[in-house]
Structure formats: C-alpha cells, structure tokens
PyMOL commands that place a pseudoatom at each C-alpha (Angstrom):
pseudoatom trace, name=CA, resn=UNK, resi=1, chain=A, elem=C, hetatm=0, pos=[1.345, 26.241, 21.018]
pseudoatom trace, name=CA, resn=UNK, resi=2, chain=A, elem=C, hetatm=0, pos=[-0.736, 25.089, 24.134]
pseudoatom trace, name=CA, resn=UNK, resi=3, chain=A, elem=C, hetatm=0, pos=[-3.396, 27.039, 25.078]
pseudoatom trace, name=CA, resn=UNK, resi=4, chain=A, elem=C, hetatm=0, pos=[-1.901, 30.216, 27.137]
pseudoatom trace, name=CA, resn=UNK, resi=5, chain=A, elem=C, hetatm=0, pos=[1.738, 29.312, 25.714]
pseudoatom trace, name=CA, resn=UNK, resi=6, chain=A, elem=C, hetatm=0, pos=[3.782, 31.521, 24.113]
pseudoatom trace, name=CA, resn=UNK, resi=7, chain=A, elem=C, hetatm=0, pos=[2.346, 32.608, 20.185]
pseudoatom trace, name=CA, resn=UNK, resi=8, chain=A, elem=C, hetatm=0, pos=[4.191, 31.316, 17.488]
pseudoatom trace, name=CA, resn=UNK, resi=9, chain=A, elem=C, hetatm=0, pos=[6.709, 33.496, 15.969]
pseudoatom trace, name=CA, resn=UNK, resi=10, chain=A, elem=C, hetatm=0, pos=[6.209, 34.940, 12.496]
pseudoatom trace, name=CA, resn=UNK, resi=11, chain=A, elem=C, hetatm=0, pos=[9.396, 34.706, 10.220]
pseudoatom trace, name=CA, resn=UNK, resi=12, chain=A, elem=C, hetatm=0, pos=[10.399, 34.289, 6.688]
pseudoatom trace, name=CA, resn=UNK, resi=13, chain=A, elem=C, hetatm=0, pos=[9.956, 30.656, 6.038]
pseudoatom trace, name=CA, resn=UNK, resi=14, chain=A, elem=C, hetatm=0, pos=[13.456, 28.470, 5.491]
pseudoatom trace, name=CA, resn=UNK, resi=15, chain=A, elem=C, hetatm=0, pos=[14.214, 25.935, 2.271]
pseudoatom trace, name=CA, resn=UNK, resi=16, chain=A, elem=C, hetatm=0, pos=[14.239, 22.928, 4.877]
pseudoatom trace, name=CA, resn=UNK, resi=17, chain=A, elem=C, hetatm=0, pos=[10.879, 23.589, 5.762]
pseudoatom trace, name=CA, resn=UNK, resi=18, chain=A, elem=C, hetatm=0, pos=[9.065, 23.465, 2.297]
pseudoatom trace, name=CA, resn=UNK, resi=19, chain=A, elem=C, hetatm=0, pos=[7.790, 19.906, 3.093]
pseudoatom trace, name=CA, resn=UNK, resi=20, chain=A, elem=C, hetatm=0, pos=[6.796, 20.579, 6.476]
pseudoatom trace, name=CA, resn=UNK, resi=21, chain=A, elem=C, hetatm=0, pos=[4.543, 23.301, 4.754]
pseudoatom trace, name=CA, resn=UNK, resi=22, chain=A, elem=C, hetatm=0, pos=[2.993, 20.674, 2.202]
pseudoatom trace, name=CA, resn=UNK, resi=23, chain=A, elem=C, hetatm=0, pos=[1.943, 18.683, 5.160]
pseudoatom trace, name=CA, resn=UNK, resi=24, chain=A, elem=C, hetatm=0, pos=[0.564, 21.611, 6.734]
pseudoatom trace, name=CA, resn=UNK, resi=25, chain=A, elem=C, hetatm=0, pos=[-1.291, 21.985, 3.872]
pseudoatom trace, name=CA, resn=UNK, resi=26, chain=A, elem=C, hetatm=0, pos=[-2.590, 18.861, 3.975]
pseudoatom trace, name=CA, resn=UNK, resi=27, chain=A, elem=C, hetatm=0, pos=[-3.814, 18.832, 7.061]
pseudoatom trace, name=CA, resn=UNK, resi=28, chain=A, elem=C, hetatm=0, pos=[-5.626, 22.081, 6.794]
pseudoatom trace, name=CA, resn=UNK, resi=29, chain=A, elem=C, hetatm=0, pos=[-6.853, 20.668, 3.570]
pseudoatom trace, name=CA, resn=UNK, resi=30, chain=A, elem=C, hetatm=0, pos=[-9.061, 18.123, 5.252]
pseudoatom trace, name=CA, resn=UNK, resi=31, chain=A, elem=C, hetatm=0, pos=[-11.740, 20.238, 6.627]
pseudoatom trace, name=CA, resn=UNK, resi=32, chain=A, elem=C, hetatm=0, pos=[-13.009, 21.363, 3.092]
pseudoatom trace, name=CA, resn=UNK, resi=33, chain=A, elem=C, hetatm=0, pos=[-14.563, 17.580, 3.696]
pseudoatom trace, name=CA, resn=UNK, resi=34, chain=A, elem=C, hetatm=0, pos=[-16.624, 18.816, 6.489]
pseudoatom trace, name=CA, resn=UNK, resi=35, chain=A, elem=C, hetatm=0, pos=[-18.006, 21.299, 3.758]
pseudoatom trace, name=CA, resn=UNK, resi=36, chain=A, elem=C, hetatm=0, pos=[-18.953, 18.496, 1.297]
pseudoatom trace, name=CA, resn=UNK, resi=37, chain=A, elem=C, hetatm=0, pos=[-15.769, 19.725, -0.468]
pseudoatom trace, name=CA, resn=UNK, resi=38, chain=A, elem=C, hetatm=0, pos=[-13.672, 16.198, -0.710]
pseudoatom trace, name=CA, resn=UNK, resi=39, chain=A, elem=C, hetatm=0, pos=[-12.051, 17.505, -4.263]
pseudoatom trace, name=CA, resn=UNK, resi=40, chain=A, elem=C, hetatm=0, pos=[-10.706, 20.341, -2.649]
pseudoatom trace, name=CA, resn=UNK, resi=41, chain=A, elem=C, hetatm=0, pos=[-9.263, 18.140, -0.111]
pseudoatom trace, name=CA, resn=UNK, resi=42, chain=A, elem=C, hetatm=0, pos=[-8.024, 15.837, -2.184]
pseudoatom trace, name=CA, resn=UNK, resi=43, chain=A, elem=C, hetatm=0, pos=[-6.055, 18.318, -3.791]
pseudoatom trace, name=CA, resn=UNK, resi=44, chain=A, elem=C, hetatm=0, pos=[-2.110, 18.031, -4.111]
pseudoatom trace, name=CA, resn=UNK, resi=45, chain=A, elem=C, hetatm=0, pos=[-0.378, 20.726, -2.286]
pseudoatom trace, name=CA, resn=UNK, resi=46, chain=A, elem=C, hetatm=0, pos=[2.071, 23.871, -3.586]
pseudoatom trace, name=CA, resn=UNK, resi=47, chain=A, elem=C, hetatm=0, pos=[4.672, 21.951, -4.293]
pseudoatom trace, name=CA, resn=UNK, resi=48, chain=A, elem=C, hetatm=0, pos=[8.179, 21.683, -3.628]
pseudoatom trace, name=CA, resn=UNK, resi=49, chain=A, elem=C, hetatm=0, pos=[9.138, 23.734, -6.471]
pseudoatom trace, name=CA, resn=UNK, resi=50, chain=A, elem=C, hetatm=0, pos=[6.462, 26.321, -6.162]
pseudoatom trace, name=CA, resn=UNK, resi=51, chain=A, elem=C, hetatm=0, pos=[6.889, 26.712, -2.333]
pseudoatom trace, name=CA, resn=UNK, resi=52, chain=A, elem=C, hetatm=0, pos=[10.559, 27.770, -3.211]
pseudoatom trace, name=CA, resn=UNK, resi=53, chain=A, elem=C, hetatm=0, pos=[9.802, 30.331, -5.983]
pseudoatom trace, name=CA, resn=UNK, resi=54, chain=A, elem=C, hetatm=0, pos=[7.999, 32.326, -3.750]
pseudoatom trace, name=CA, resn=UNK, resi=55, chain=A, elem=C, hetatm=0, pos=[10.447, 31.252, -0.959]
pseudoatom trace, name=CA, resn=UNK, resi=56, chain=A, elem=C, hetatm=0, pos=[13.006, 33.110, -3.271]
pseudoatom trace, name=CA, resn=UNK, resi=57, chain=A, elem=C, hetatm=0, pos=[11.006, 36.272, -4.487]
pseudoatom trace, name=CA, resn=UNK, resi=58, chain=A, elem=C, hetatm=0, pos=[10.815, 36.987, -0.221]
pseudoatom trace, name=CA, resn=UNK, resi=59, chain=A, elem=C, hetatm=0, pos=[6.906, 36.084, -0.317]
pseudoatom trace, name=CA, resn=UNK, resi=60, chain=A, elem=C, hetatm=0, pos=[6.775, 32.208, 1.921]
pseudoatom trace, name=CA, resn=UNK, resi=61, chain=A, elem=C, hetatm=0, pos=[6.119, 33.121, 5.955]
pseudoatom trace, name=CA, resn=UNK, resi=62, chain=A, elem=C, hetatm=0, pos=[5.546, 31.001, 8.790]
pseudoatom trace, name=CA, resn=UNK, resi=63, chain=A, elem=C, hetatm=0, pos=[4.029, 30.834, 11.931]
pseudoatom trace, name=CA, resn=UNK, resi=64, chain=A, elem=C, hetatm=0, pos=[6.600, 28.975, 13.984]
pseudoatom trace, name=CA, resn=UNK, resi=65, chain=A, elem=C, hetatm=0, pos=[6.051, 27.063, 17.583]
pseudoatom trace, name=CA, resn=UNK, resi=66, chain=A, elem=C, hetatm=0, pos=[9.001, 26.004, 19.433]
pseudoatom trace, name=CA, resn=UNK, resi=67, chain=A, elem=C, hetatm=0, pos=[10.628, 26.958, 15.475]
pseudoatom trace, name=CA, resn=UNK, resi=68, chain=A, elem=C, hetatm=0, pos=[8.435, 24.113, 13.356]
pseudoatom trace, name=CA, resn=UNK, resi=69, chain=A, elem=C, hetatm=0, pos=[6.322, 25.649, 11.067]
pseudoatom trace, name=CA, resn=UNK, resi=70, chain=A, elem=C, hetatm=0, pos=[2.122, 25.277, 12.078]
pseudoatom trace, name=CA, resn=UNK, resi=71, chain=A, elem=C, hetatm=0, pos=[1.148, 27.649, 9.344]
pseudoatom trace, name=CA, resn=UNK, resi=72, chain=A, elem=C, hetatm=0, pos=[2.203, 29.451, 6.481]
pseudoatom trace, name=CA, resn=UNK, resi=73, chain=A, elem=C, hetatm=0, pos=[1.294, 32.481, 4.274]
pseudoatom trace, name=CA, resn=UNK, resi=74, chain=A, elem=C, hetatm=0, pos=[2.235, 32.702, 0.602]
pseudoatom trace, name=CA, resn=UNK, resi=75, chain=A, elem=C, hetatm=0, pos=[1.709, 36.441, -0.956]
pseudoatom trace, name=CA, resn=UNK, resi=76, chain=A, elem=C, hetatm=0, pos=[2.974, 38.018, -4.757]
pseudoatom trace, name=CA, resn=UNK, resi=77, chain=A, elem=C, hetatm=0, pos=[1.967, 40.794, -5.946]
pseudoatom trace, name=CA, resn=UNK, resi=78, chain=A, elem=C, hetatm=0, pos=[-0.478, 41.126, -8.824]
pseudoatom trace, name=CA, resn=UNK, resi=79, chain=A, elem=C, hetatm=0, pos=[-1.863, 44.030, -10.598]
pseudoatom trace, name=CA, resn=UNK, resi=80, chain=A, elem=C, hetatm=0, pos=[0.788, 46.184, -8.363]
pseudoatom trace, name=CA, resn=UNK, resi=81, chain=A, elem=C, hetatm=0, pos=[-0.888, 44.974, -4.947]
pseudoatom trace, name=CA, resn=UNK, resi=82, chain=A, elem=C, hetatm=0, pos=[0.133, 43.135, -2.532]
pseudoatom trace, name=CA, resn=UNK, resi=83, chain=A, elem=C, hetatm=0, pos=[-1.570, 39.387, -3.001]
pseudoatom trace, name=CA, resn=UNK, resi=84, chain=A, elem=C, hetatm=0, pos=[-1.980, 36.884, -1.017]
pseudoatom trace, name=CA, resn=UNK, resi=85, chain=A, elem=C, hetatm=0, pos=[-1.995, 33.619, -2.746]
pseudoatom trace, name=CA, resn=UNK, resi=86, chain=A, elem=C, hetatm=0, pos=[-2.356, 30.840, 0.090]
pseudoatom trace, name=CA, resn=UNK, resi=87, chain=A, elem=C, hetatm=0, pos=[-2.697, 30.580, 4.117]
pseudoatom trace, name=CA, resn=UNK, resi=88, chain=A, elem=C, hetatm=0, pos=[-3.012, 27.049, 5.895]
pseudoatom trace, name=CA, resn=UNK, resi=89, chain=A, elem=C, hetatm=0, pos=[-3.028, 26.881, 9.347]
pseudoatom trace, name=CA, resn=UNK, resi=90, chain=A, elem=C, hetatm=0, pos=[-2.533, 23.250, 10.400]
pseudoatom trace, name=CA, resn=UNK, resi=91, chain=A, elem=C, hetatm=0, pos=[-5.867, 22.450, 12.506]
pseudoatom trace, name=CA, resn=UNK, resi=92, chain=A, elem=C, hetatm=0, pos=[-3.740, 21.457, 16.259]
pseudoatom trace, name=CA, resn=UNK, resi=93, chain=A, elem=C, hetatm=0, pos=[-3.449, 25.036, 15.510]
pseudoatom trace, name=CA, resn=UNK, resi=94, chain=A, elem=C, hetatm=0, pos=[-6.201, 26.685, 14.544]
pseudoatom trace, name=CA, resn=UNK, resi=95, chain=A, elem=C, hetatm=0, pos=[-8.710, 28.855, 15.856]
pseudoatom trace, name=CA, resn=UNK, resi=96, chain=A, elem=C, hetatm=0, pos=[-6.790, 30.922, 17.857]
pseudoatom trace, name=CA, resn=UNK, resi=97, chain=A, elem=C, hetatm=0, pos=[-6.126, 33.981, 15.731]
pseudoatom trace, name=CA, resn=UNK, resi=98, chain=A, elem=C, hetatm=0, pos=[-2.774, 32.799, 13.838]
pseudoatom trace, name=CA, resn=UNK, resi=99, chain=A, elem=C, hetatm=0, pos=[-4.347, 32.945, 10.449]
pseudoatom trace, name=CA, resn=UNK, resi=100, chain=A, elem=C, hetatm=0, pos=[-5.866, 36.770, 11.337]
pseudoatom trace, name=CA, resn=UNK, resi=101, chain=A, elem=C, hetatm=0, pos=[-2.193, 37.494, 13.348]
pseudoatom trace, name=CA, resn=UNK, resi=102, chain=A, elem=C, hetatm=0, pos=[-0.317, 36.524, 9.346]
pseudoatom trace, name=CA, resn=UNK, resi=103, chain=A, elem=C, hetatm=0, pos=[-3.394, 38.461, 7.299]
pseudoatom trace, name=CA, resn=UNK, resi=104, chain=A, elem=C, hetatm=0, pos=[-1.957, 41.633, 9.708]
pseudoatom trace, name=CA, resn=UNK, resi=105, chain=A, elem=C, hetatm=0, pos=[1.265, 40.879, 9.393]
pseudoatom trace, name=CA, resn=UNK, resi=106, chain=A, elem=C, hetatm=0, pos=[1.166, 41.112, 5.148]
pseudoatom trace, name=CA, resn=UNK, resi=107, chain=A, elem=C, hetatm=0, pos=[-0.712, 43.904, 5.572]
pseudoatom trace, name=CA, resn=UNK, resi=108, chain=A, elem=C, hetatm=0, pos=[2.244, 45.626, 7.477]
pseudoatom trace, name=CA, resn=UNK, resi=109, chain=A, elem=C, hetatm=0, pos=[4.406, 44.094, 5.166]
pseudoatom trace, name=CA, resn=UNK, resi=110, chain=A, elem=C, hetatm=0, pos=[2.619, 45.232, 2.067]
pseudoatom trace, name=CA, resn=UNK, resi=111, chain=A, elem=C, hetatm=0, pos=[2.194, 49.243, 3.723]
pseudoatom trace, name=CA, resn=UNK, resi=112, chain=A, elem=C, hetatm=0, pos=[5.546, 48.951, 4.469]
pseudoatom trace, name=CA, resn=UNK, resi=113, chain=A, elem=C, hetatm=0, pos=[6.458, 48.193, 0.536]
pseudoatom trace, name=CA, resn=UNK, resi=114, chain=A, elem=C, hetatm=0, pos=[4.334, 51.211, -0.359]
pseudoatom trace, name=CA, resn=UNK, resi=115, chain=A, elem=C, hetatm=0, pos=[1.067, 48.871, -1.204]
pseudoatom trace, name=CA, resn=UNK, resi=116, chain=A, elem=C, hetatm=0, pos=[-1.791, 49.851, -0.019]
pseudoatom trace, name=CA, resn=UNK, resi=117, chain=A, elem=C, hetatm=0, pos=[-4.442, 47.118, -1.156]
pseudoatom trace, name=CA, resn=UNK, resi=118, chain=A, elem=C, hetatm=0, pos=[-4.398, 43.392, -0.459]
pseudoatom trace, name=CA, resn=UNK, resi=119, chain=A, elem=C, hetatm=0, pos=[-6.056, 40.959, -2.740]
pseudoatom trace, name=CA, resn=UNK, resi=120, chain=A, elem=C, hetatm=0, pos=[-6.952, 37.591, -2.778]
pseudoatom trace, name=CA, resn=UNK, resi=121, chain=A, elem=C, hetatm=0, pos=[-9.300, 35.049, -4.118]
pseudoatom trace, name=CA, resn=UNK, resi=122, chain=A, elem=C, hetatm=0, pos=[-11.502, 32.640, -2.609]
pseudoatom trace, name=CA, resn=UNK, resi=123, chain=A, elem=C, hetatm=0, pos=[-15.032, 30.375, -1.811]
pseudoatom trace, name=CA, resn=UNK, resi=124, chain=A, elem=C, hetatm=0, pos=[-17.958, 32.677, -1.230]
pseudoatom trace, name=CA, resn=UNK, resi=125, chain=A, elem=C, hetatm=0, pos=[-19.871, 30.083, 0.816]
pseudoatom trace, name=CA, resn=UNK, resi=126, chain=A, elem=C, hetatm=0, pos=[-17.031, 28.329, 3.200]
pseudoatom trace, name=CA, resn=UNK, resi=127, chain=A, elem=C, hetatm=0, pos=[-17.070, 29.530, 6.586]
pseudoatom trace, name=CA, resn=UNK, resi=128, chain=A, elem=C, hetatm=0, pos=[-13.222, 29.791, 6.915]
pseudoatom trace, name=CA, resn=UNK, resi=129, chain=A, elem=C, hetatm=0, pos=[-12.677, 31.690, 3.750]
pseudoatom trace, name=CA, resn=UNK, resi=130, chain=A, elem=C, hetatm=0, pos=[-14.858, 34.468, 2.265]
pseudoatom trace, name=CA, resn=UNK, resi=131, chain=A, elem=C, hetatm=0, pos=[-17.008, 35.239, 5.642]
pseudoatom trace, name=CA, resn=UNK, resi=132, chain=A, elem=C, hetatm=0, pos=[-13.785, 35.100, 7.657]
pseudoatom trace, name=CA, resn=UNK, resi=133, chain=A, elem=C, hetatm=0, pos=[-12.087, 37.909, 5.052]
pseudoatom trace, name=CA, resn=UNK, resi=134, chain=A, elem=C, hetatm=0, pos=[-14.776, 39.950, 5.141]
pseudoatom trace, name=CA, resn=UNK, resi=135, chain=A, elem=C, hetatm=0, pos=[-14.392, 40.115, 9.287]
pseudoatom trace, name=CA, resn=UNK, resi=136, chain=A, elem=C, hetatm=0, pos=[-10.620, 40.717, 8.546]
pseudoatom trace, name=CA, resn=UNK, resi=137, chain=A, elem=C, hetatm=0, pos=[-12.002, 43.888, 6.695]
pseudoatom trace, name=CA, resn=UNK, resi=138, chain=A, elem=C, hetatm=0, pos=[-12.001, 42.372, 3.016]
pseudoatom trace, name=CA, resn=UNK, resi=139, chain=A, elem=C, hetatm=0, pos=[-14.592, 43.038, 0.658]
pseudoatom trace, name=CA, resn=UNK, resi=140, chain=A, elem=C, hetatm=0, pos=[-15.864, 41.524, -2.619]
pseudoatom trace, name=CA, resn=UNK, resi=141, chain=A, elem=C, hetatm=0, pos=[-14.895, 42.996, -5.583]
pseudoatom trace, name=CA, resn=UNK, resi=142, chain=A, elem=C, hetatm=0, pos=[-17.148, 43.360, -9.061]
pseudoatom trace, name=CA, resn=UNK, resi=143, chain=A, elem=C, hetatm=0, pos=[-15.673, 42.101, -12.434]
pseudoatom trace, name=CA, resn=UNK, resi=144, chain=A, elem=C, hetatm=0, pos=[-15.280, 45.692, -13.809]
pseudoatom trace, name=CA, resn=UNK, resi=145, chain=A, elem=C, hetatm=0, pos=[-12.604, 45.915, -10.429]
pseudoatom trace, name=CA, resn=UNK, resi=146, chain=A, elem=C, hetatm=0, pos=[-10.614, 43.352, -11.046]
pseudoatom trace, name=CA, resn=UNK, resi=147, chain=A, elem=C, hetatm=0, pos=[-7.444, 43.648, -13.203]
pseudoatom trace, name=CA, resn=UNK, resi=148, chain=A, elem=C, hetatm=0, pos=[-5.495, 42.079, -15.624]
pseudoatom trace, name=CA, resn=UNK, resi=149, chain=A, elem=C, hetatm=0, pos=[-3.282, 39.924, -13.332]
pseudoatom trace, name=CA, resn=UNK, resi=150, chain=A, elem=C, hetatm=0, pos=[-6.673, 38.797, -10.999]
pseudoatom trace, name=CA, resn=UNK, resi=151, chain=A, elem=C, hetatm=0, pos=[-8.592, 38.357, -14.350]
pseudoatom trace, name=CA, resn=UNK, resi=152, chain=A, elem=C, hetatm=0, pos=[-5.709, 35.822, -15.081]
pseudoatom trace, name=CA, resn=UNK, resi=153, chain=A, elem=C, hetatm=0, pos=[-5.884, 34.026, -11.550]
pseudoatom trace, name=CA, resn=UNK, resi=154, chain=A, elem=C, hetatm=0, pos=[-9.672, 34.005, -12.076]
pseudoatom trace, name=CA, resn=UNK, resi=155, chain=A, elem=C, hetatm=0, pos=[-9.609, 32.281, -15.305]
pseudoatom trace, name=CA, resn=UNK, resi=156, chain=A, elem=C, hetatm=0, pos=[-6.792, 29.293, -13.814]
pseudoatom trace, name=CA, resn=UNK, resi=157, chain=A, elem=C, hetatm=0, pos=[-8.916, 28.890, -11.159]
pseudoatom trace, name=CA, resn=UNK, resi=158, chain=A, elem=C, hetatm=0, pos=[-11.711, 27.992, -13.223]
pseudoatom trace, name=CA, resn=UNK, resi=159, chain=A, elem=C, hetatm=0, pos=[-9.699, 25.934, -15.586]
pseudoatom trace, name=CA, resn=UNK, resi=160, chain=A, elem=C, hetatm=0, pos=[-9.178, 23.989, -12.470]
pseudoatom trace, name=CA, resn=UNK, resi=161, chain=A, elem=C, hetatm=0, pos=[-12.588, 23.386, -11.648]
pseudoatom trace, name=CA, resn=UNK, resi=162, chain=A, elem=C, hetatm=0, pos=[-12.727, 25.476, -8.593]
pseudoatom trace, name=CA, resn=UNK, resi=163, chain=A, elem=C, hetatm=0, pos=[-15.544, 27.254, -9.720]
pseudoatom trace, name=CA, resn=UNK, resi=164, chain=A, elem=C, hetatm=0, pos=[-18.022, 24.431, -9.105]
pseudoatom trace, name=CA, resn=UNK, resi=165, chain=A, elem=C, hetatm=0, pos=[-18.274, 26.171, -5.995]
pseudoatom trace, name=CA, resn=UNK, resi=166, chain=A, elem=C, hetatm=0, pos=[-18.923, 30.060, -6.000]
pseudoatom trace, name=CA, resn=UNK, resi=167, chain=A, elem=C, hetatm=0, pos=[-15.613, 31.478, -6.074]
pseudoatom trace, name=CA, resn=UNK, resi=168, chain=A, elem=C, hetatm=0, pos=[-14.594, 35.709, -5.688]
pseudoatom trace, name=CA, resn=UNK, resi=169, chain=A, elem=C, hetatm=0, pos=[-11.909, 37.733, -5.903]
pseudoatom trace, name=CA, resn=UNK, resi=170, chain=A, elem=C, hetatm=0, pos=[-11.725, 40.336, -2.416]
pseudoatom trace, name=CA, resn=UNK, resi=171, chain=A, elem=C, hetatm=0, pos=[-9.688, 43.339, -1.332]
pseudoatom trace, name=CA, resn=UNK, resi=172, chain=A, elem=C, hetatm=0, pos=[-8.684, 45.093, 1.594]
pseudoatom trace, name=CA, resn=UNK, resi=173, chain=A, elem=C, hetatm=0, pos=[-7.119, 48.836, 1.248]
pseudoatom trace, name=CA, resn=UNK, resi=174, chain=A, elem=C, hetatm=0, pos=[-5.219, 50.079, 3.687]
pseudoatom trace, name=CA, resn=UNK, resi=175, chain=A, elem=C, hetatm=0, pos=[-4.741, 54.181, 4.147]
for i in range(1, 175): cmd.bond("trace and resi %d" % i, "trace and resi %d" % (i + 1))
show_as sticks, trace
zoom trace
C-alpha cells in the first residue's frame, strides 16, 4: 500500500499464505527491541501448524495489498467471547490504521456471531499494545473478571515467561 493507494483488502486468510504470515510476524516482531524487549523478538512465530488450526476453525484474516498478505489477525473464542489471540502488521505497513481497520472488522465479525465482548491479552507498558487497546475502546479487566478459559491463557503466558513484563487481560463489549 503506498501512501494514498488503495487499502488493503480484508479476507479470510488462504493455506498458501501461512508462511508469508510467519514472516510477517517476524518482522513486526522486531520492534519489541526498540522497547528493550529482544526476548520477545526473538521469539519463534505461530507456526505452520498452529496458523492452520485456526485457518480451519474460520478464525486466520488478512490484510491483503495487491493480494499478499501485510498483516494478519488470529481470533477463537474463549469463555464464549469472541478472542483475539494475535495481530502483526508487518512495519512497511504500519501506522496507517490497518491494525485498528482488523480490531473493527472482528468486532463486526464477533456481533455478527451473536458475541458481544472481545478479549484479549497483552503488555501493559508497550506503546503498541495495551495503550493502543485502550484507544480502540478496550479496557483492563480485574482477576475476579476473568474466566476460566482467560485464567488458562493467563497462566501459559506466564509459564512462558511473558510476565517479566506486566502483562493484562482487556475487553471491549459491544451493545
């Protein structure tokens, strides 16, 4: 997408594209260094295998220019709500509203599917991640809100080691 192009199209992602979307990841990866964050960089994309389960349960989206994937949105549904589980916009990309323009489109998606809340977890102090939900109209949630299946993400997270940096679960509720 050049600057006053035509917006890259939102689709259901395709099984030839999986790889494309690792690099993606990748890419988008490499900011987290800018943050001090190098771990989180360094870390090994969805892969292959995981990229197609939620290919095949209908919940692996792209943003599309000229029909090659520049970002992608992965959402599930825990705890009956809609859940989105990763977004990477590759940074030639970024900046430009895609990664708000895919948030909107899940929440369509979910309202559509009768879900009215959103969920998702992520760093409290990155710029790009809890901040940038809570403009997207996100908000934190307490321990006492979150439920079995976020309790569950929560603790894998940790066992990861993500929590060395302040980590929350956040919602958004749609009417």
């Amino acid at each position: 997408m050049t600057p006053g192009g035509p917006a890259p199209t939102l689709r259901p992602a395709r099984a030839d594209e999986l790889e494309v979307l690792r690099q993606i990841e990748i890419a988008a990866g490499a900011v987290f260094r800018d943050v001090g964050m190098d771990p989180i960089a360094d870390d090994t994309p969805p892969s292959v295998v995981a990229l197609a389960g939620a290919l095949d349960r209908g919940g692996l989206w792209v943003a599309a220019d000229a029909d090659r994937p520049v970002a992608y949105l992965m959402d599930d549904v825990v705890d009956g709500e809609a859940h989105l589980e990763q977004i990477s916009v590759h940074p030639s990309h970024g900046r430009r509203g895609l990664g708000a323009r895919m948030v909107e489109d899940l929440v369509g998606r979910a309202l559509a599917g009768d879900r009215t809340s959103i969920t998702l977890t992520t760093f409290v102090d990155v710029p790009w991640n809890a901040p940038y939900y809570v403009r997207l109209g996100f908000r934190a949630l307490a321990d006492e809100e979150l439920g079995p299946g976020l309790r569950a993400i929560r603790r894998a997270e940790a066992a990861r080691g993500l929590d060395r940096w302040p980590r929350v679960a956040m919602r958004r509720h749609q009417e």
